[in-house]
C-alpha angles and dihedrals in degrees: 000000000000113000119212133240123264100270128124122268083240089066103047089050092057085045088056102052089051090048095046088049088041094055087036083067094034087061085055100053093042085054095054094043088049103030094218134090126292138183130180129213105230099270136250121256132203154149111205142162103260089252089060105039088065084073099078086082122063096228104035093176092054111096119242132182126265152167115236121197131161114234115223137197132020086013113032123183126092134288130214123190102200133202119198125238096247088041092061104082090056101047080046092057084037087056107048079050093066098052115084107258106262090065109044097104095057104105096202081048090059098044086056090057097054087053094047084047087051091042093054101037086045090043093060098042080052092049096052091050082052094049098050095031093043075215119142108246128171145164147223131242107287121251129193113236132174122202156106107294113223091054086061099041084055095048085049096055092045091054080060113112091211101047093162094063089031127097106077114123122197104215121201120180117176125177105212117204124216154148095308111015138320131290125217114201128165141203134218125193111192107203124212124218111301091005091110096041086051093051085049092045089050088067094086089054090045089046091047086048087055093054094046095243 
């Protein structure tokens, strides 16, 4: 059982309708990547220590693949979008399909489509964030990276200026359903120092949004 973070229920009610907007669009943009039908179970939300948040997959010390970008502006920090070891050889299969056919047995050519699948999937969870903080939040150029997760979860939080008021991790795991089967995939947002404080103090401008003000 993963235990959350020490934040308020307010808060992680606020974190889980950004996050069910966020994979409603996330189901849109995989349909048209793909062009079949996708559906989406409603996500898992949490904020967790790094050492905990490795605990949302069976076999933590096995390497899975990932793509890594930095997220800049308003929250700033680094995102991974995370495929687990026994998910791979679906989004594989997800990602020649959607090459055009000519170019489905070029291996460099596959591994730019998993990071245009994680750049898109990563781009729409980002946008929703935008849409209900108001806050400016950007990212890097993707890059493929396999390896084991927490590793990377703990270079990313050294890299962090603040160390002190860094660690929390916000922690997203969605099951997409589609033709064949279904697909996990999660999501880690490695916040820098102050990035969390800035998405809870952001309640007061969504709630005001809401009203029309």
């Amino acid at each position: 059982m993963i235990e959350r973070f020490a934040v308020s229920e307010e808060h992680m009610d606020y974190l889980q309708e950004m996050m069910n907007v966020a994979a409603g669009n996330a189901v849109t943009a995989f349909s048209q990547l793909l062009e079949c039908d996708v559906d989406i179970d409603m996500p898992n939300v949490f904020v967790l220590p790094a050492t905990e948040a490795i605990n949302v997959f069976k076999t933590p010390d096995v390497p899975v693949v990932c793509v890594r970008m930095d997220l800049l502006g308003d929250v700033r920090g680094r995102i991974f979008f995370v495929i687990p070891d026994d998910q791979k050889a679906n989004m594989l299969a997800l990602a020649r399909n959607a090459l055009p056919d000519p170019l489905r047995k070029n291996l460099s050519l596959e591994i730019n489509a998993l990071e245009e699948i994680g750049n898109i999937i990563v781009g729409v969870f980002l946008t929703a964030i935008h849409d209900f903080t108001r806050l400016n939040i950007c990212h890097t150029v993707p890059a493929l990276v396999i390896d084991q997760i927490l590793p990377m979860i703990d270079a990313s939080l050294a890299a962090q200026a603040n160390k002190e008021t860094a660690g929390n991790v916000l922690v997203v795991e969605c099951e997409f359903q589609l033709i064949g089967g279904k697909l996990k995939t999660v999501l880690f947002m490695v916040m820098g120092g102050g990035a969390m404080d800035a998405l809870f103090n952001s309640i007061g401008t969504a709630r005001a949004l809401i009203r029309g003000e």
